[in-house]
Chimera marker file (.cmm) of the C-alpha trace (Angstrom):
<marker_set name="trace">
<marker id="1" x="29.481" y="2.459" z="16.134" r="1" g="1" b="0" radius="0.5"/>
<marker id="2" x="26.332" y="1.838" z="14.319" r="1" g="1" b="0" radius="0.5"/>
<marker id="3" x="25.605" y="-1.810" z="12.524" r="1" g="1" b="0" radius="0.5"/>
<marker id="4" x="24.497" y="-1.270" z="9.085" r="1" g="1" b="0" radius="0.5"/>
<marker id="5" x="22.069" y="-3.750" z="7.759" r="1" g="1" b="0" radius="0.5"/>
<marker id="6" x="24.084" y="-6.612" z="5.311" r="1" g="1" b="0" radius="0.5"/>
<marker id="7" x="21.206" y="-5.381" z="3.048" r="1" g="1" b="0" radius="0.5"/>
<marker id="8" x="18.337" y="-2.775" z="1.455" r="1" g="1" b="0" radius="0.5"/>
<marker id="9" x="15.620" y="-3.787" z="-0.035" r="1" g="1" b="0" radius="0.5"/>
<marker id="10" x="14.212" y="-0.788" z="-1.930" r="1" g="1" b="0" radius="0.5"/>
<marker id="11" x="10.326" y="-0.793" z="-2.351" r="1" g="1" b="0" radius="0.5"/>
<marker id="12" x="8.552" y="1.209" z="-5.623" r="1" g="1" b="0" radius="0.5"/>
<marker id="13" x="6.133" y="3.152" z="-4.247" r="1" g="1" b="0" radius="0.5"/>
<marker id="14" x="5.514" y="5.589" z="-7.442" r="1" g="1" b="0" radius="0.5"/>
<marker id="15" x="2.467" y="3.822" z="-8.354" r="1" g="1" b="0" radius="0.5"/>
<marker id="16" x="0.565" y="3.800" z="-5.538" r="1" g="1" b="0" radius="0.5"/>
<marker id="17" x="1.921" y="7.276" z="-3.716" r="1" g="1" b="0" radius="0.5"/>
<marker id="18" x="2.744" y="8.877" z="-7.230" r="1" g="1" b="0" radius="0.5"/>
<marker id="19" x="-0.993" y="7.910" z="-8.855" r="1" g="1" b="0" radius="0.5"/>
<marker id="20" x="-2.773" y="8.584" z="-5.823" r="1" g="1" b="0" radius="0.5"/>
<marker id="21" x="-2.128" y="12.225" z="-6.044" r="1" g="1" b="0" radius="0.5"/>
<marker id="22" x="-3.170" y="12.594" z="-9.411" r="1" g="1" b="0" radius="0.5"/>
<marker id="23" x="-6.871" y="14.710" z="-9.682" r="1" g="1" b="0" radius="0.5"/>
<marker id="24" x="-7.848" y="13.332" z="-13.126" r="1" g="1" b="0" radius="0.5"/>
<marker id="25" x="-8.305" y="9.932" z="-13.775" r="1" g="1" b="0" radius="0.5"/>
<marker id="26" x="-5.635" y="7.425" z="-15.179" r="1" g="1" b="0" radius="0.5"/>
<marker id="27" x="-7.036" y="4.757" z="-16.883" r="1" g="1" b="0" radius="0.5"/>
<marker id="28" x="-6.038" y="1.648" z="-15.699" r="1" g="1" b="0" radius="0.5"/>
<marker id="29" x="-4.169" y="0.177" z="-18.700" r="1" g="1" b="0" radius="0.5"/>
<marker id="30" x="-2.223" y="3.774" z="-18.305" r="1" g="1" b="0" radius="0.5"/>
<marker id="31" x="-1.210" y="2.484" z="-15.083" r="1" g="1" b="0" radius="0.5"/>
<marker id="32" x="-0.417" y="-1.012" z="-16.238" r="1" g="1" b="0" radius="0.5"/>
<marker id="33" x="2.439" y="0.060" z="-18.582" r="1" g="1" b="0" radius="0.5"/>
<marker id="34" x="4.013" y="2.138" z="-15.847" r="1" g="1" b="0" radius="0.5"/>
<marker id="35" x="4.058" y="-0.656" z="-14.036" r="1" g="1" b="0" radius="0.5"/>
<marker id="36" x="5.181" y="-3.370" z="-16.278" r="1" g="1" b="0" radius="0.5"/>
<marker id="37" x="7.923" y="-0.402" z="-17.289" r="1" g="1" b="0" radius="0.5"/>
<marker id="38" x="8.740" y="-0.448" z="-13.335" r="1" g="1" b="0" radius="0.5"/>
<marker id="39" x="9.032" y="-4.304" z="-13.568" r="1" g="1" b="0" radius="0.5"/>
<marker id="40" x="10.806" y="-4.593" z="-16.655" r="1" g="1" b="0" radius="0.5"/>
<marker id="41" x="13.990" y="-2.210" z="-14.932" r="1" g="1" b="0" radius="0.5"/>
<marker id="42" x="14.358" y="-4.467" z="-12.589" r="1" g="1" b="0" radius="0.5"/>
<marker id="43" x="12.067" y="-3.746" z="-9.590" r="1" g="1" b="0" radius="0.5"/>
<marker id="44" x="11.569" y="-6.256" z="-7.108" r="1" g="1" b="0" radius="0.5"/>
<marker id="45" x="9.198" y="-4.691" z="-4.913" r="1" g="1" b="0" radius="0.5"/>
<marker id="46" x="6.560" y="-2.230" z="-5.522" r="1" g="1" b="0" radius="0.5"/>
<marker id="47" x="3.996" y="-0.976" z="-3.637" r="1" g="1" b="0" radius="0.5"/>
<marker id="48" x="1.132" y="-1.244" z="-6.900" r="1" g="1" b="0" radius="0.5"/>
<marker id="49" x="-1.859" y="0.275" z="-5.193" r="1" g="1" b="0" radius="0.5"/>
<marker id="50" x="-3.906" y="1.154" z="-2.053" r="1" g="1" b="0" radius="0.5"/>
<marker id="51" x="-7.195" y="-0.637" z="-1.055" r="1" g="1" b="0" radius="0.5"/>
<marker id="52" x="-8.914" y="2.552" z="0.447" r="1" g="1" b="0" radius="0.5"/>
<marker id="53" x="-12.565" y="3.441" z="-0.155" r="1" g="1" b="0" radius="0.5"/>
<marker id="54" x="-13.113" y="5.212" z="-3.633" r="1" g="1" b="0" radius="0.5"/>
<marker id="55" x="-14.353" y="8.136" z="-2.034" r="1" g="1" b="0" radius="0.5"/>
<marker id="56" x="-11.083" y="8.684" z="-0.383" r="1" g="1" b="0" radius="0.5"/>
<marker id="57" x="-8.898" y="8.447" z="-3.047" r="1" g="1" b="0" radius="0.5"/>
<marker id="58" x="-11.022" y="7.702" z="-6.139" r="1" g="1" b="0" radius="0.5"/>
<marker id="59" x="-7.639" y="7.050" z="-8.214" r="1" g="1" b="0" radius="0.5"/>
<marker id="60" x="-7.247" y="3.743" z="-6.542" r="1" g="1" b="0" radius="0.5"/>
<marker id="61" x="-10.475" y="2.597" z="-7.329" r="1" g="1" b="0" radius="0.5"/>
<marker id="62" x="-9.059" y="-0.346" z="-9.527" r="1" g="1" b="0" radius="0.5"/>
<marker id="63" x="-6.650" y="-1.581" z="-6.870" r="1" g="1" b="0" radius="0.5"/>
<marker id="64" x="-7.957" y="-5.076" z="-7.253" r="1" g="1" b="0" radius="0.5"/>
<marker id="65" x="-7.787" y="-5.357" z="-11.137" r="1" g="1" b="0" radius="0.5"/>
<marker id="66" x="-4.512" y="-3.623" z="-10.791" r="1" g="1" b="0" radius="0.5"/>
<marker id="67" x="-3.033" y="-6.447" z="-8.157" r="1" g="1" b="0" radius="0.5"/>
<marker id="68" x="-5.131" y="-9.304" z="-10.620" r="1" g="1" b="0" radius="0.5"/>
<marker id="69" x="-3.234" y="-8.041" z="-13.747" r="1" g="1" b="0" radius="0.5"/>
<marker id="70" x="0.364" y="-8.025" z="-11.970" r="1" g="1" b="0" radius="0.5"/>
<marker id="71" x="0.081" y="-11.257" z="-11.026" r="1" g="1" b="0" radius="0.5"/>
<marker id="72" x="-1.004" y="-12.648" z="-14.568" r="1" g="1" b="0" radius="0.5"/>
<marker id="73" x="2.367" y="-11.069" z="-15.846" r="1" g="1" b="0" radius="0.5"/>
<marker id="74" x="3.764" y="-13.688" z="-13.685" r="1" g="1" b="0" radius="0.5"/>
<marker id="75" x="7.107" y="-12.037" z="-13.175" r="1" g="1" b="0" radius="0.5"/>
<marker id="76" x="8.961" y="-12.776" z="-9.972" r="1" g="1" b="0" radius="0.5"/>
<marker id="77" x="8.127" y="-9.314" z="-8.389" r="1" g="1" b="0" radius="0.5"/>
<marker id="78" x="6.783" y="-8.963" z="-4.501" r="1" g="1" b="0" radius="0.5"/>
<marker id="79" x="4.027" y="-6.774" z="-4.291" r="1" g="1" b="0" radius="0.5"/>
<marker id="80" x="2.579" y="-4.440" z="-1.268" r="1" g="1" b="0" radius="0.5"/>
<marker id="81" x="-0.377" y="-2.521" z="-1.193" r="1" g="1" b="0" radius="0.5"/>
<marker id="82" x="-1.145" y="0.764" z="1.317" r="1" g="1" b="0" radius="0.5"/>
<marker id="83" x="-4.164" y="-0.470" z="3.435" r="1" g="1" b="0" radius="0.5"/>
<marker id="84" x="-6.311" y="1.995" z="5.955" r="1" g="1" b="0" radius="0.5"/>
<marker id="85" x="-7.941" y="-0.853" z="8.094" r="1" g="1" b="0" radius="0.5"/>
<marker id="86" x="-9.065" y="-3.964" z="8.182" r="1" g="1" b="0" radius="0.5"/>
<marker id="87" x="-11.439" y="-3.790" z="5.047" r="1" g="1" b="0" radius="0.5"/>
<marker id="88" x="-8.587" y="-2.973" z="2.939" r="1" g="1" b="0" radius="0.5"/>
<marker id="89" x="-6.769" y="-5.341" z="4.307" r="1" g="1" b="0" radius="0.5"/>
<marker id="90" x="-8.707" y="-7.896" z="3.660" r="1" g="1" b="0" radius="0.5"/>
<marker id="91" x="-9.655" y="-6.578" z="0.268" r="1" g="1" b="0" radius="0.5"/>
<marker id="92" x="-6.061" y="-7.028" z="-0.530" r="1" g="1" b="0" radius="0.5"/>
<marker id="93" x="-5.477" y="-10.193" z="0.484" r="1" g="1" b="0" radius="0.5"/>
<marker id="94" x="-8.448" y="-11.629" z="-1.491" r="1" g="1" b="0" radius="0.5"/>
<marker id="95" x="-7.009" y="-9.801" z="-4.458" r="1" g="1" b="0" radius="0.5"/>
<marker id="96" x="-3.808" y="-11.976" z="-4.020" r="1" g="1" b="0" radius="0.5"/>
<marker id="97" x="-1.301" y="-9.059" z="-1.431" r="1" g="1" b="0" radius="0.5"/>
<marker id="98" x="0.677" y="-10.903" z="0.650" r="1" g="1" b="0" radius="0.5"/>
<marker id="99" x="2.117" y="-7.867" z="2.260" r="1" g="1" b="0" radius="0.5"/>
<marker id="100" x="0.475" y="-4.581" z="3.108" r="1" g="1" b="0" radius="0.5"/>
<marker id="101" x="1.667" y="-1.624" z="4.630" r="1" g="1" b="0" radius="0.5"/>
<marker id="102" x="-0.137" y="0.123" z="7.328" r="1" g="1" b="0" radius="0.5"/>
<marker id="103" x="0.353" y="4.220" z="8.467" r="1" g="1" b="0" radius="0.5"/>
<marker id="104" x="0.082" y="5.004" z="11.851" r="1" g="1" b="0" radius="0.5"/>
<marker id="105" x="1.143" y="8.926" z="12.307" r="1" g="1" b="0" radius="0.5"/>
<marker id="106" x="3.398" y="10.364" z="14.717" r="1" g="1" b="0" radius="0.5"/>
<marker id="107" x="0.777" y="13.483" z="15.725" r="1" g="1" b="0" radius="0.5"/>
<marker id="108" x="-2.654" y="12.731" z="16.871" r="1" g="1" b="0" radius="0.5"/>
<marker id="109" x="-3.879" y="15.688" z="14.197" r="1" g="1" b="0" radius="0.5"/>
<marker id="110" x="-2.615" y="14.088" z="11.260" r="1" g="1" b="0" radius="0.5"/>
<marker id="111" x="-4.072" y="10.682" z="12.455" r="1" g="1" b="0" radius="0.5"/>
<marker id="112" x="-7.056" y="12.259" z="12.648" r="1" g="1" b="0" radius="0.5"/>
<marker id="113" x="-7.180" y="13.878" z="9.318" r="1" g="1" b="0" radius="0.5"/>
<marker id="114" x="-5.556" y="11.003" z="7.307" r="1" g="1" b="0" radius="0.5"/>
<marker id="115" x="-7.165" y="7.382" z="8.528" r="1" g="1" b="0" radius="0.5"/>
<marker id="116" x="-10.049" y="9.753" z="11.096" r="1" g="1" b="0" radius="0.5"/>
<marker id="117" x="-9.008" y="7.532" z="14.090" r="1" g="1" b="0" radius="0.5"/>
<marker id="118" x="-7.087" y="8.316" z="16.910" r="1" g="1" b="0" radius="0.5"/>
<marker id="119" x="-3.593" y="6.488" z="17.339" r="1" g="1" b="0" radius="0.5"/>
<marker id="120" x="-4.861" y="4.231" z="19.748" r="1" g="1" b="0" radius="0.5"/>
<marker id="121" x="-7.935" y="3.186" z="17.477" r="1" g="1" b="0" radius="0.5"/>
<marker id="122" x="-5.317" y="2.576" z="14.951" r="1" g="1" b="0" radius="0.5"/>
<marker id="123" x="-3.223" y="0.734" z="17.033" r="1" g="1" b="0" radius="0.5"/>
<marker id="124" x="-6.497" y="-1.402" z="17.508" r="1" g="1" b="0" radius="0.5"/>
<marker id="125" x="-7.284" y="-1.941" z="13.896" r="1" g="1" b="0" radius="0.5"/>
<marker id="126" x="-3.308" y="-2.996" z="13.594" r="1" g="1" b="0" radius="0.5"/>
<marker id="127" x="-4.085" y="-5.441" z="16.103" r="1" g="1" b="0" radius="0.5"/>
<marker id="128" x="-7.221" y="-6.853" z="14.282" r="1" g="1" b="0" radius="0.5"/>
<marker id="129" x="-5.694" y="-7.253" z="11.245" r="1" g="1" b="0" radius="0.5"/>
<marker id="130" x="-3.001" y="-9.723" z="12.582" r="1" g="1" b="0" radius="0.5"/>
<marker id="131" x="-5.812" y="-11.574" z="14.358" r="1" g="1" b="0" radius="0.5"/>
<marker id="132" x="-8.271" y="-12.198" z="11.356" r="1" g="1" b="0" radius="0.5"/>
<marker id="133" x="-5.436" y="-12.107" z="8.917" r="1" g="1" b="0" radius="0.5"/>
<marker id="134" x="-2.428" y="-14.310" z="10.470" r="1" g="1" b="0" radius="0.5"/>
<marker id="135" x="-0.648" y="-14.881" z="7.155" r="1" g="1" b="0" radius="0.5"/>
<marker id="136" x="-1.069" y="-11.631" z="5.706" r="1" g="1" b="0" radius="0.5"/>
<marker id="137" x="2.850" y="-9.765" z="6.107" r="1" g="1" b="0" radius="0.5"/>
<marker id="138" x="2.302" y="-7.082" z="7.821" r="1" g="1" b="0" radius="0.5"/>
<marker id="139" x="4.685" y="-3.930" z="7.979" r="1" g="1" b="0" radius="0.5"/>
<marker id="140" x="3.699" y="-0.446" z="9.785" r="1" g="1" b="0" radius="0.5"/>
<marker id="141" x="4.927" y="3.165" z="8.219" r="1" g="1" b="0" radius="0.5"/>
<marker id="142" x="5.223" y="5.774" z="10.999" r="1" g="1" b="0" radius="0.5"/>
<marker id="143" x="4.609" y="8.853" z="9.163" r="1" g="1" b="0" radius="0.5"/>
<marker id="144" x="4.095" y="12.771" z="9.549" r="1" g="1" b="0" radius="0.5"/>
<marker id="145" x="3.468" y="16.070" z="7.301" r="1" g="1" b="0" radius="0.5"/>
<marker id="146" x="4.943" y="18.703" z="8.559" r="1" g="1" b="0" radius="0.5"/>
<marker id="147" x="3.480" y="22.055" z="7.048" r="1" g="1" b="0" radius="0.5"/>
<link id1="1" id2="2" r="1" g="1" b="0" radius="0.2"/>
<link id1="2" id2="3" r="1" g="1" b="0" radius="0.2"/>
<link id1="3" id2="4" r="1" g="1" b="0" radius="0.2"/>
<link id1="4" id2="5" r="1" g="1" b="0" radius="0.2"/>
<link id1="5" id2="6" r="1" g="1" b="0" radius="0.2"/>
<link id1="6" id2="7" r="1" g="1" b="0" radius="0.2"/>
<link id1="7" id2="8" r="1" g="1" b="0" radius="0.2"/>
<link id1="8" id2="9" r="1" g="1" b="0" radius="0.2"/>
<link id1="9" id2="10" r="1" g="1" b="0" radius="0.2"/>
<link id1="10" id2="11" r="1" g="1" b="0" radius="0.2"/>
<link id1="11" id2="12" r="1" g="1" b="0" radius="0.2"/>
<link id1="12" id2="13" r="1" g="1" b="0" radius="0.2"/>
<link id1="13" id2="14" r="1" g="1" b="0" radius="0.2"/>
<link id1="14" id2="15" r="1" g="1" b="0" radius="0.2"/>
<link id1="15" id2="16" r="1" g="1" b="0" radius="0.2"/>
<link id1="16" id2="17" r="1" g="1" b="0" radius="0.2"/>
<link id1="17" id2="18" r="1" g="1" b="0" radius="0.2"/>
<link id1="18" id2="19" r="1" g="1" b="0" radius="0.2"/>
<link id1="19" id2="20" r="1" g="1" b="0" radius="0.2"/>
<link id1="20" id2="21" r="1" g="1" b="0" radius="0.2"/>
<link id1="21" id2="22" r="1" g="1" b="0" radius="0.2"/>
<link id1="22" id2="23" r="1" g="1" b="0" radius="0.2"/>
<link id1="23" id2="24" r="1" g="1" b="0" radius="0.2"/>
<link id1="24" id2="25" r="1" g="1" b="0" radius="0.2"/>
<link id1="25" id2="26" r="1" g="1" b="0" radius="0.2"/>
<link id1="26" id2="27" r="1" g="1" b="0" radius="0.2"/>
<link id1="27" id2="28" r="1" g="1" b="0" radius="0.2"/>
<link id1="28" id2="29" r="1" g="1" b="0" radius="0.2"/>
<link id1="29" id2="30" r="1" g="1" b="0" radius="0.2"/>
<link id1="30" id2="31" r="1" g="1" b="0" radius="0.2"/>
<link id1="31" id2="32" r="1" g="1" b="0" radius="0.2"/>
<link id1="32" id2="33" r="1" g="1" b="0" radius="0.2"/>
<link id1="33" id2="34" r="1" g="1" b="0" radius="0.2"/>
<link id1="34" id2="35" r="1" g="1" b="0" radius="0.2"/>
<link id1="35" id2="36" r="1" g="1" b="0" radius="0.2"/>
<link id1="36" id2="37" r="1" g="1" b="0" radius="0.2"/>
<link id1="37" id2="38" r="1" g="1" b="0" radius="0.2"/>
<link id1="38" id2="39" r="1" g="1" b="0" radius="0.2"/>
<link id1="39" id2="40" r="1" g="1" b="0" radius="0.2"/>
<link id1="40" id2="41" r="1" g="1" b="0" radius="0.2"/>
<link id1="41" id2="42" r="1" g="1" b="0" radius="0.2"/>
<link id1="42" id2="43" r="1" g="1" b="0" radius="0.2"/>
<link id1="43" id2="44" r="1" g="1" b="0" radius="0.2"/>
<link id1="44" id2="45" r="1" g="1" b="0" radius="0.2"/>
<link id1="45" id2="46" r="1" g="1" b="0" radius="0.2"/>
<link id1="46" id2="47" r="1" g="1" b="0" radius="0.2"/>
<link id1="47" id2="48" r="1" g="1" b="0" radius="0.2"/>
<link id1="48" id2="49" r="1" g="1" b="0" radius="0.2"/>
<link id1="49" id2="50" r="1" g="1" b="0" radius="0.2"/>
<link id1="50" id2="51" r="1" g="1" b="0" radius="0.2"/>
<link id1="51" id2="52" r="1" g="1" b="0" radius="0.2"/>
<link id1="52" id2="53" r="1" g="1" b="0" radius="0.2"/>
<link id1="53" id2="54" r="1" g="1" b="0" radius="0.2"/>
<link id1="54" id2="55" r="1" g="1" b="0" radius="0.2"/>
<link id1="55" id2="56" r="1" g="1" b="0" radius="0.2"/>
<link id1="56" id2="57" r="1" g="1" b="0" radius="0.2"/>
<link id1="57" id2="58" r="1" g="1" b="0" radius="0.2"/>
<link id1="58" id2="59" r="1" g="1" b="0" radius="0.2"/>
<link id1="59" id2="60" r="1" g="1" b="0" radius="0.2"/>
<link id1="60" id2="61" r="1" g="1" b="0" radius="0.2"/>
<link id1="61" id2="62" r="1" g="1" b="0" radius="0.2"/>
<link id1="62" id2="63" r="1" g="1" b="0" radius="0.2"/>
<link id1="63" id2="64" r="1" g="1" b="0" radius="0.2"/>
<link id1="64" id2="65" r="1" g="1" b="0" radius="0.2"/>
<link id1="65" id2="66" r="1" g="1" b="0" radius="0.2"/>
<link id1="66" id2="67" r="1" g="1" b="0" radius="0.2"/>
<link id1="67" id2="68" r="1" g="1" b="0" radius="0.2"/>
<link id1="68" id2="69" r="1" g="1" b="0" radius="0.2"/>
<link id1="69" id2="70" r="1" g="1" b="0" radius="0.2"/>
<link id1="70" id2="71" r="1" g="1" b="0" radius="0.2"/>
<link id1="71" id2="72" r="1" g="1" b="0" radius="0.2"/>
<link id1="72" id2="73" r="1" g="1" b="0" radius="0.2"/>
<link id1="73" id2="74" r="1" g="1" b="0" radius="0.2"/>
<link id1="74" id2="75" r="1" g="1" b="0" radius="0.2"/>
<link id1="75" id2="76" r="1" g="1" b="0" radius="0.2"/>
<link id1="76" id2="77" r="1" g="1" b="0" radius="0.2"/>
<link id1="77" id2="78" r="1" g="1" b="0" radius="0.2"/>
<link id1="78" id2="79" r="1" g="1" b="0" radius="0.2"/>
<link id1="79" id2="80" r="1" g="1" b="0" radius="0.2"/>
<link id1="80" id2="81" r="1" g="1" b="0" radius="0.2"/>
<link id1="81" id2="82" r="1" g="1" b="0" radius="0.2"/>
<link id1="82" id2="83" r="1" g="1" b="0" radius="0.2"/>
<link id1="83" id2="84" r="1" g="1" b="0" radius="0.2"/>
<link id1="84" id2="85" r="1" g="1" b="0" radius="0.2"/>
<link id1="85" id2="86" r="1" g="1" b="0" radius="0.2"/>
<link id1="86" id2="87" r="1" g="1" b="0" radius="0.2"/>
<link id1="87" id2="88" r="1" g="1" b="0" radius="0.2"/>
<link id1="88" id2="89" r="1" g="1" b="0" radius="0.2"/>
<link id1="89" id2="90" r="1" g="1" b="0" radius="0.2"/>
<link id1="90" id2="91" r="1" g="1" b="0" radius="0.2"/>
<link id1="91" id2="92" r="1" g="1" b="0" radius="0.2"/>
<link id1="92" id2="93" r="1" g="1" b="0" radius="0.2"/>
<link id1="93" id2="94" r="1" g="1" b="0" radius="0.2"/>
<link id1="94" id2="95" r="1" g="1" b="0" radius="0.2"/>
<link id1="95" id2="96" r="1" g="1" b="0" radius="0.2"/>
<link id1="96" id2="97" r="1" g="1" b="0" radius="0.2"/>
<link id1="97" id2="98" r="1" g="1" b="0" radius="0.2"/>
<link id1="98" id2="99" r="1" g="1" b="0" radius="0.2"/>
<link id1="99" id2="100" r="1" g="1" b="0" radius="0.2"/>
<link id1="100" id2="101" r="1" g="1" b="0" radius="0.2"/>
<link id1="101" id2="102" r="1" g="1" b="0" radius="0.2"/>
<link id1="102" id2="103" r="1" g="1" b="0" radius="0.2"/>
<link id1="103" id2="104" r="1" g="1" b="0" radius="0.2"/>
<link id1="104" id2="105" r="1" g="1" b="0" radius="0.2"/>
<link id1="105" id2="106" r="1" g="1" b="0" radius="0.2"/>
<link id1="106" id2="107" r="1" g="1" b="0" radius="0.2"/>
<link id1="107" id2="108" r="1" g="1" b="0" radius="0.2"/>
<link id1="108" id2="109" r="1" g="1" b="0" radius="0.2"/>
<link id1="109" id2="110" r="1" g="1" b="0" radius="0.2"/>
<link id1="110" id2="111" r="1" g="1" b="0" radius="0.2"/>
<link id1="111" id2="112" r="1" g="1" b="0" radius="0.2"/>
<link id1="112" id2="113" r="1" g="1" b="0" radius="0.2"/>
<link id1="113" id2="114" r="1" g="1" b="0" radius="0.2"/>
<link id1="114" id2="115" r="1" g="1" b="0" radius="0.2"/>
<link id1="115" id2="116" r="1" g="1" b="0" radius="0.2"/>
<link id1="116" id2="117" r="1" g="1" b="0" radius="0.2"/>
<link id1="117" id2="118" r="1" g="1" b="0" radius="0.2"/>
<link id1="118" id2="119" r="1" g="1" b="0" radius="0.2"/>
<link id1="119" id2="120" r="1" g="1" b="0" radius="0.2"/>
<link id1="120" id2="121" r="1" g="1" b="0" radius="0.2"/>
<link id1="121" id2="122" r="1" g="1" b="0" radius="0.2"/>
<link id1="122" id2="123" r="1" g="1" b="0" radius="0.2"/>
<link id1="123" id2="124" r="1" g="1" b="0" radius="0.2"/>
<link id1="124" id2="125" r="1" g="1" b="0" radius="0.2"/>
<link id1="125" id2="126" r="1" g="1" b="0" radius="0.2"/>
<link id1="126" id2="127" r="1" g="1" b="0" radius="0.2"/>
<link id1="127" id2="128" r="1" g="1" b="0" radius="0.2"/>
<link id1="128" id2="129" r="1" g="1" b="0" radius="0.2"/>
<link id1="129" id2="130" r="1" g="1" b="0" radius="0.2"/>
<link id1="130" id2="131" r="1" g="1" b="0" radius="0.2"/>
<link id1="131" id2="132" r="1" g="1" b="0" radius="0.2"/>
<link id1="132" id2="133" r="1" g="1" b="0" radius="0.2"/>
<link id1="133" id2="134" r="1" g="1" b="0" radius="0.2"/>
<link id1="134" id2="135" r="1" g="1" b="0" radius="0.2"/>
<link id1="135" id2="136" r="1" g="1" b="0" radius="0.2"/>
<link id1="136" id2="137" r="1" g="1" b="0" radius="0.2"/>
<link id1="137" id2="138" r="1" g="1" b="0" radius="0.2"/>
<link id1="138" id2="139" r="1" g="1" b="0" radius="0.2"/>
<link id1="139" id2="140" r="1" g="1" b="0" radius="0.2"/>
<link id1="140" id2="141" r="1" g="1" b="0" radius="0.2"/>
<link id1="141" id2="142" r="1" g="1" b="0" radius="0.2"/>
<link id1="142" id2="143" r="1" g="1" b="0" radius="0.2"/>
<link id1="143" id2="144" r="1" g="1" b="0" radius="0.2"/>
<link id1="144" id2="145" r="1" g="1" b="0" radius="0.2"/>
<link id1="145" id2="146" r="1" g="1" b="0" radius="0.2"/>
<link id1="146" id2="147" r="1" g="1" b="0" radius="0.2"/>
</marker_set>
């Protein structure tokens, strides 16, 4: 018989994976009452943003005045951020993330066309970020498209 966990935590990831797919801009006070309607229902944990490069996914350019006004609301809410690498990663951190998520895929090919490194690179850059960034909470998202 299987052991269920004594709990879930559910994580919010609407405005980073839900905004990040969006063509046209959102400005970022758009985003901010999303948000603060996200923390306001009772949301513990949300995943606010991604700290990619702009040209990657130009709606997450603000990811750092994003992360600075959600912690000025000073609510008791733990945030995450979607990092690539170590750049993000640290870009997060100095924004004030204490927790990032990093996506390794399943298939070499989707590796490849998401983060352009091979698993192994990316296993790599994992490893760096733990080294240069010891407190920084680090979980890993396995992930695959299938199409």
């Amino acid at each position: 018989m299987m052991k269920l966990p004594e709990e879930v935590k559910i994580v919010e990831v609407g405005p980073r994976d839900g905004f990040q797919s969006i063509k046209e801009w959102i400005p970022t006070k758009d985003k901010m009452e999303i948000i603060e309607c996200l923390i306001n229902s009772n949301i513990k944990k949300i995943e606010v943003t991604s700290f990619v490069h702009p040209k990657a996914i130009p709606q997450m350019q603000d990811a750092q005045e994003i992360v600075t006004k959600v912690l000025a609301l000073g609510k008791d809410i733990e945030l995450n951020a979607l990092v690539p690498n170590l750049t993000g990663a640290k870009a997060a951190w100095e924004a004030g993330i204490k927790e990032v998520t990093f996506v390794i895929s399943a298939s070499e090919k989707h590796n490849l066309e998401n983060v352009r490194r091979t698993k192994e690179e990316s296993f790599a850059e994992l490893m760096a970020i733990k080294e240069q960034l010891p407190d920084l909470k680090v979980g890993v998202r396995g992930t695959e498209h299938l199409t």
